[in-house]
C-alpha positions as CSV (number, residue, x, y, z in Angstrom):
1,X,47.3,-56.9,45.6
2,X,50.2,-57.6,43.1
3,X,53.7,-58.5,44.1
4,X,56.4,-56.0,44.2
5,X,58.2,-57.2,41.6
6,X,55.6,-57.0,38.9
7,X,54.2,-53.8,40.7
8,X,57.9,-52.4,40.1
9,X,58.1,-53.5,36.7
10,X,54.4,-51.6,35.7
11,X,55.5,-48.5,37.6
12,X,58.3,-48.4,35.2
13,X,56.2,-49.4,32.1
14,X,54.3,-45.9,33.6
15,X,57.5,-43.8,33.9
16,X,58.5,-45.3,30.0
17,X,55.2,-43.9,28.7
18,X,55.4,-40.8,30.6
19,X,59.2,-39.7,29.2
20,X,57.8,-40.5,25.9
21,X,55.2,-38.1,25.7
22,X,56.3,-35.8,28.6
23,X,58.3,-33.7,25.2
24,X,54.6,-32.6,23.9
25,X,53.0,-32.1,26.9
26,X,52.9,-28.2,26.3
27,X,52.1,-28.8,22.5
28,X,49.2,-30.6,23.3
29,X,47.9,-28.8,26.1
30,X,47.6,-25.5,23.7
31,X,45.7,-27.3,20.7
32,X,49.2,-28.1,18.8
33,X,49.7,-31.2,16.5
34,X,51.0,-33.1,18.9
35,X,47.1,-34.2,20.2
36,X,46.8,-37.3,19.2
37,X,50.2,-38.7,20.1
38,X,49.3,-37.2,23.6
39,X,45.9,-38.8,23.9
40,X,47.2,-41.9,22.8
41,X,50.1,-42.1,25.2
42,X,47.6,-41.0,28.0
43,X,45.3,-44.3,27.0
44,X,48.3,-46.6,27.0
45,X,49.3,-45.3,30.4
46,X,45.6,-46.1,31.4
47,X,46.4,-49.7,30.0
48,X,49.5,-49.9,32.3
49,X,47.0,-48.9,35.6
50,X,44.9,-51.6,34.8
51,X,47.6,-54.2,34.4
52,X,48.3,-53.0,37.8
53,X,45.1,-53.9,39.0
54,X,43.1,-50.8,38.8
55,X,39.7,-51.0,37.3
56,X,39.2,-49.3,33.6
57,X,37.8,-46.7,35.5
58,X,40.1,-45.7,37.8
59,X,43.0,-46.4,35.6
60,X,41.1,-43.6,33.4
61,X,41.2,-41.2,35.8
62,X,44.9,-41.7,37.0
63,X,45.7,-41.5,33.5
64,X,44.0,-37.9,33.0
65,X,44.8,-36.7,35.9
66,X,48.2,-37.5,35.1
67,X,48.1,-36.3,31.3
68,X,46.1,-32.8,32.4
69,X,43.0,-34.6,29.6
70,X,39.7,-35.9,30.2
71,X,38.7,-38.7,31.6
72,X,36.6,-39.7,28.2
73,X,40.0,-39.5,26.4
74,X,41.7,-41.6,28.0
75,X,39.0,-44.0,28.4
76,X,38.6,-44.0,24.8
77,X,34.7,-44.5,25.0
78,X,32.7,-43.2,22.1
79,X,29.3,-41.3,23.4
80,X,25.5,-42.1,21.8
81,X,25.3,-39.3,19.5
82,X,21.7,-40.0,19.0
83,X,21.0,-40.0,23.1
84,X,23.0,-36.6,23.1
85,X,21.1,-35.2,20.6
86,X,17.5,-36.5,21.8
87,X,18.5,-35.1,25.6
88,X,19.5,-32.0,23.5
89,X,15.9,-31.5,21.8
90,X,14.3,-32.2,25.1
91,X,15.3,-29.5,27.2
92,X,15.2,-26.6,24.7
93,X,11.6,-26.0,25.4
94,X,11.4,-24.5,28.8
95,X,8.3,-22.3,30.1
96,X,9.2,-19.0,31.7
97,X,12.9,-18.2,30.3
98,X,12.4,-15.6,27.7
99,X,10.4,-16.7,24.7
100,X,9.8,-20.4,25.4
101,X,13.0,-22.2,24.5
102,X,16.9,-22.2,25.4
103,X,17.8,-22.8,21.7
104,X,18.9,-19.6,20.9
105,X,21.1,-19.2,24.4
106,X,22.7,-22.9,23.4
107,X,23.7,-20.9,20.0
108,X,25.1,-17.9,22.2
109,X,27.0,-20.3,24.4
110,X,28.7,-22.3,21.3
111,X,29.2,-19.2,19.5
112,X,31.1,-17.5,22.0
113,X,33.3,-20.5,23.0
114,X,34.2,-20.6,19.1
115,X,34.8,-16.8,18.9
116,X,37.8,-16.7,20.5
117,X,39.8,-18.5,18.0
118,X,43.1,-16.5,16.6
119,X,44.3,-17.8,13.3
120,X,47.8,-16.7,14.0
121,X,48.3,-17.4,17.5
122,X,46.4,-20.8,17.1
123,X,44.5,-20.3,20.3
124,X,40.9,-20.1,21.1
125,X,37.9,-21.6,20.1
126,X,35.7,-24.1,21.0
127,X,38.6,-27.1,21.9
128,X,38.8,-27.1,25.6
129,X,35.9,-25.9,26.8
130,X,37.8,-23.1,28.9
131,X,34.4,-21.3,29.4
132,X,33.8,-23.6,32.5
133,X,36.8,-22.0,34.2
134,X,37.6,-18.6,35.2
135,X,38.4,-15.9,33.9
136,X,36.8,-17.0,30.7
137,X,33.8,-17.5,32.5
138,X,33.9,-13.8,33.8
139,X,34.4,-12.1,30.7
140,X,31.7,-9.3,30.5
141,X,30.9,-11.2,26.8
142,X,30.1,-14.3,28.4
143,X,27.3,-13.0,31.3
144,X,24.6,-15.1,31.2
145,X,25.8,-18.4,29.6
146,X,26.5,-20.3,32.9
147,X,22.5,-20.8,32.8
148,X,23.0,-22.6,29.3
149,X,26.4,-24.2,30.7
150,X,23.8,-25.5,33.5
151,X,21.4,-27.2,31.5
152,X,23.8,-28.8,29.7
153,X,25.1,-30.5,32.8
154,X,23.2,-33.4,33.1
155,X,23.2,-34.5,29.4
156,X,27.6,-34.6,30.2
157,X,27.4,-36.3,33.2
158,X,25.4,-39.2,32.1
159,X,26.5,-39.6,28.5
160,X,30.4,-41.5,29.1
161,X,33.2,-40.0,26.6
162,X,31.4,-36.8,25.8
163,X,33.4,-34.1,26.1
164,X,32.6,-30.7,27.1
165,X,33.4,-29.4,24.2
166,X,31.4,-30.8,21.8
167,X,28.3,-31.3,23.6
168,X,28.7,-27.2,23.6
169,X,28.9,-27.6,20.0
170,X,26.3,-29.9,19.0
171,X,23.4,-28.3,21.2
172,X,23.9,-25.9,19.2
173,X,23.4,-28.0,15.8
174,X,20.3,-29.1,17.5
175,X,18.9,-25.9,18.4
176,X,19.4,-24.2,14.7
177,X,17.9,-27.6,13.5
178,X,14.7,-28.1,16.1
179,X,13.8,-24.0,15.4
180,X,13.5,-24.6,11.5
181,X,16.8,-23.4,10.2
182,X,19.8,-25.5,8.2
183,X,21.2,-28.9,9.0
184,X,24.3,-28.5,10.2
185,X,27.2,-31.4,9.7
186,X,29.1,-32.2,13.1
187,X,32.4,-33.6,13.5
188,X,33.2,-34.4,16.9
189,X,36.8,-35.0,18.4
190,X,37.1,-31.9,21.0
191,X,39.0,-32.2,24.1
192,X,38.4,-30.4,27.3
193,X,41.4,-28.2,29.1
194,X,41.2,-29.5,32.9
195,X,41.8,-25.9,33.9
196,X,41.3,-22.0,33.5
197,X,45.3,-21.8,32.3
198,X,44.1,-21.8,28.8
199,X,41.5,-19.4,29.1
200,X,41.6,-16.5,26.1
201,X,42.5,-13.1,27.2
202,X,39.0,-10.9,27.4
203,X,38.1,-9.1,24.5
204,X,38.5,-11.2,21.6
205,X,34.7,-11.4,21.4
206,X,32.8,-8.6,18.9
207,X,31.4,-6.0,20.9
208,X,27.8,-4.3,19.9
209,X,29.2,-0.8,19.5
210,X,33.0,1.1,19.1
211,X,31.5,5.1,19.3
212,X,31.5,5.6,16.0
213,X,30.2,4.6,13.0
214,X,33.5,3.8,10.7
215,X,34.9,2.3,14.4
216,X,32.0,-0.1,14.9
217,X,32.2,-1.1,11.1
218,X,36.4,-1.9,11.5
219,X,36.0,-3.4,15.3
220,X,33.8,-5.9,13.1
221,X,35.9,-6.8,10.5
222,X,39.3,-7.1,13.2
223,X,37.4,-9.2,14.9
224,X,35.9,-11.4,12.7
225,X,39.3,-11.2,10.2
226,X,41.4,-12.3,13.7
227,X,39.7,-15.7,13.1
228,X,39.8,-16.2,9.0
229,X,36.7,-15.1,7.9
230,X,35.3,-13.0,4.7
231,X,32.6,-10.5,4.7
232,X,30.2,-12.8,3.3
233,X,30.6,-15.3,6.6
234,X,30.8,-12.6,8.6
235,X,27.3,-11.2,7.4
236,X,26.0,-15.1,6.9
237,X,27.3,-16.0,10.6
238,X,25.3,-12.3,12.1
239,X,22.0,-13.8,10.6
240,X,21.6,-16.0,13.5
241,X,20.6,-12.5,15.3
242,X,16.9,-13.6,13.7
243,X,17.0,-15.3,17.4
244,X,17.0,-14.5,21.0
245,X,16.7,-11.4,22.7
246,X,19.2,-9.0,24.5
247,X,18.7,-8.5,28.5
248,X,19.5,-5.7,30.5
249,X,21.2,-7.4,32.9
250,X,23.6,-9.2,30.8
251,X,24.4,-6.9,27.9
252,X,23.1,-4.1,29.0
253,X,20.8,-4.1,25.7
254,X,17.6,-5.1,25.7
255,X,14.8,-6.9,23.2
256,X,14.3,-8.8,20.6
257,X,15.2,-8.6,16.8
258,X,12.3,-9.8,15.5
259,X,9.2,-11.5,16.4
260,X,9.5,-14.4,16.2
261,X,12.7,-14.9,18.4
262,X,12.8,-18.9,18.4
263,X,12.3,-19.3,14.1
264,X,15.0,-19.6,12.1
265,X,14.9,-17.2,9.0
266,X,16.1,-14.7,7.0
267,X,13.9,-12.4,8.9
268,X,16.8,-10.6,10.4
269,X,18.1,-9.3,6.8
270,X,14.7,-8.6,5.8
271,X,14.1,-6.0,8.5
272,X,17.8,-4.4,8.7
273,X,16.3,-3.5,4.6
274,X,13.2,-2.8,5.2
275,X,12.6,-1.4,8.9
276,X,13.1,2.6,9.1
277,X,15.4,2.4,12.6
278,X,15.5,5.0,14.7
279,X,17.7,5.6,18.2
280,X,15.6,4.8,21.4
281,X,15.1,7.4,24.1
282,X,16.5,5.4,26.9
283,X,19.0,5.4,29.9
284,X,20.7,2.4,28.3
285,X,23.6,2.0,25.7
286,X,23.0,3.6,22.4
287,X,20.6,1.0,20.2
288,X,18.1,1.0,17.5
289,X,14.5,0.8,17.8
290,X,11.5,0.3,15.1
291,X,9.6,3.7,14.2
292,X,6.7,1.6,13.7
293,X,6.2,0.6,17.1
294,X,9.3,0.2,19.1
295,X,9.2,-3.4,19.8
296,X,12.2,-4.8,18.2
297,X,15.9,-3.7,18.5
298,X,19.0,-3.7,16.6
299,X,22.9,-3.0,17.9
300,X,25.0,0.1,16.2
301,X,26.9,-3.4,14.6
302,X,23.5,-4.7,13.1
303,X,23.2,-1.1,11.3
304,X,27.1,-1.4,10.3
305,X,26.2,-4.3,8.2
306,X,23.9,-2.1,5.8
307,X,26.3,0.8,6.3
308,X,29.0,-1.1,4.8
309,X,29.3,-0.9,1.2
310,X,30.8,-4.5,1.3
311,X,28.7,-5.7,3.8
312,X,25.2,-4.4,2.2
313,X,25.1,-7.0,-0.6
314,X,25.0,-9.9,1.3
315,X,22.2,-8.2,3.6
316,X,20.3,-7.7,0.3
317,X,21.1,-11.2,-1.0
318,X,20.1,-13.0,1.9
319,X,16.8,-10.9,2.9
320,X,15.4,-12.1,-0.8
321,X,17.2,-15.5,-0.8
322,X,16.3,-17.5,2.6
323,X,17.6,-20.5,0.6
324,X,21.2,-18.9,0.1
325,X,21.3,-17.7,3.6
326,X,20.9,-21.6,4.9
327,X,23.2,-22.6,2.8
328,X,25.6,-20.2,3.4
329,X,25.6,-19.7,7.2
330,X,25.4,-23.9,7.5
331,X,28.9,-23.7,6.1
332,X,30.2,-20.7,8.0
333,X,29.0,-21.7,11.5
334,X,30.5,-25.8,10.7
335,X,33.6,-23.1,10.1
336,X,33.4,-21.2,13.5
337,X,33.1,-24.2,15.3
338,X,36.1,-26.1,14.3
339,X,38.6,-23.1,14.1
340,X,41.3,-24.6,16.3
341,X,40.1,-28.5,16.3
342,X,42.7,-30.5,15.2
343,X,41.8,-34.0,16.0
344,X,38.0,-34.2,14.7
345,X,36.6,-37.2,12.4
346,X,37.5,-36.4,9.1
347,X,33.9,-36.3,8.0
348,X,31.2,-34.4,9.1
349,X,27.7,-36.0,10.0
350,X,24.0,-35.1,10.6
């Protein structure tokens, strides 16, 4: 409803901010430094639409779709943290999917978007959210996480500027939080990629078992290595197996670790010590079962922790020290989830 002329000179006010930032387009779009600048030029062209006569609204969503960013970056609006996390703890009990709550499938789903992260390519982890997209979302690691991307769906769609990305994140602070374990600090600032072209190449996940013993034990240790962690994180980070269960139909695998699958503990390290494991007679992959009953399970990469001469310390530590084990994994899994965030707050928060 505006007149040419000033229509004209908006359109070129548009073009201006688009030849700006049009030289870090691909730097942005891949996590690079060039984020914020990108973001930013993306919210004044929003400013520009609405000078134009577009609502806030609309002018947000020209903007994005323009930018290739969400529509909560260029809108600029901050979400209710403390909404998102009440939604959060209301949905992780849920009758009837496995052992009462979807806490420990939240953790799988935020675990396995950080995973990906390579310290020297700078790609992967949890900035972008590319598990929504194919052929992340395919990857044989990833089967079964669509049901925790779906439960997350409404808490997105009705809470403005929340990305993606962090809601992934901080469901799962929630969920170690609400079954007993560590307070986690969460800094939020993650972006979501508006399509599958910056999905990681399959494989970059750990896998439960390489063959072999000394292969299983090295697969580990690439994989974990590949994204900048020690031993001791690695160890820390593989306590959060106290929770869940494996299905047949995802993994292939199948039960619990321990028995009480939706508690937060050092249980895990206490019964990799103290649990005589033995193979189970089965038609399924190769696992561990409990001679004393046969009702838990561990992976060949569960054993590799106390097969490891490195490894076995921090087992032992953190089987007799549930304090250190908090502690510790608090500060490795804040680590997971930020490898390859560059524009979060600069301090973390409860």
């Amino acid at each position: 409803g505006r007149g040419q002329p000033e229509q004209g000179h908006h359109l070129s006010m548009l073009r201006s901010v688009f030849a700006r930032t049009s030289t870090v387009v691909a730097a942005n779009l891949r996590g690079g430094p060039s984020a914020r600048l990108f973001s930013s030029g993306a919210q004044t062209a929003r400013n520009v639409f609405a000078k134009s006569g577009f609502t806030m609204v609309a002018g947000s969503t020209a903007a994005a779709a323009l930018f290739g960013l969400s529509v909560a970056q260029c809108a600029d609006v901050q979400p209710d943290w403390a909404k998102v996390r009440a939604d959060v703890k209301a949905i992780l009990d849920e009758d009837g999917y496995d052992d009462g709550s979807i806490g420990p499938l939240l953790i799988r789903l935020a675990w396995h978007s950080s995973g990906t992260y390579d310290v020297k390519s700078k790609t992967g982890g949890s900035d972008g959210a590319t598990m929504r997209f194919p052929p992340e979302a395919n990857h044989g690691a990833n089967a079964g996480l669509l049901e925790a991307r779906k439960r997350l769906e409404k808490i997105q769609a009705s809470t403005p500027g929340l990305s993606y990305a962090d809601l992934y994140i901080l469901a799962s602070i929630v969920a170690v939080e609400e079954m007993g374990g560590p307070k986690i600090p969460f800094r939020p600032g993650r972006s979501d990629k508006p399509s599958g072209e910056w999905c990681t190449p399959d494989g970059r996940l750990p896998a439960a078992d390489m063959g072999t013993k000394p292969s299983t034990i090295t697969h580990i240790r690439d994989i974990f290595y590949r994204m900048g962690m020690n031993d001791q994180e690695i160890v820390a980070l593989c306590g959060a197996h106290a929770l869940g269960r494996c299905h047949k139909d995802r993994s292939g695998y199948l039960g619990p670790w321990t028995r009480a699958p939706t508690t937060f503990s050092n249980e895990y390290f206490r019964l990799l010590i103290e649990t005589k494991w033995v193979k189970k007679q089965w038609s399924g992959p190769m696992q561990y079962e409990n001679a004393d009953g046969g009702d838990l399970m561990m992976l060949p990469a569960d054993l590799a922790l106390v097969e490891d001469k490195d490894f076995r310390p921090w087992v032992e530590l953190y089987a007799k020290d549930e304090k250190r084990f908090f502690n510790d994994f608090s500060k490795a899994y804040q680590k997971l989830t930020e490898l390859g965030c560059a524009n979060l707050e600069s301090k973390g928060w409860w």
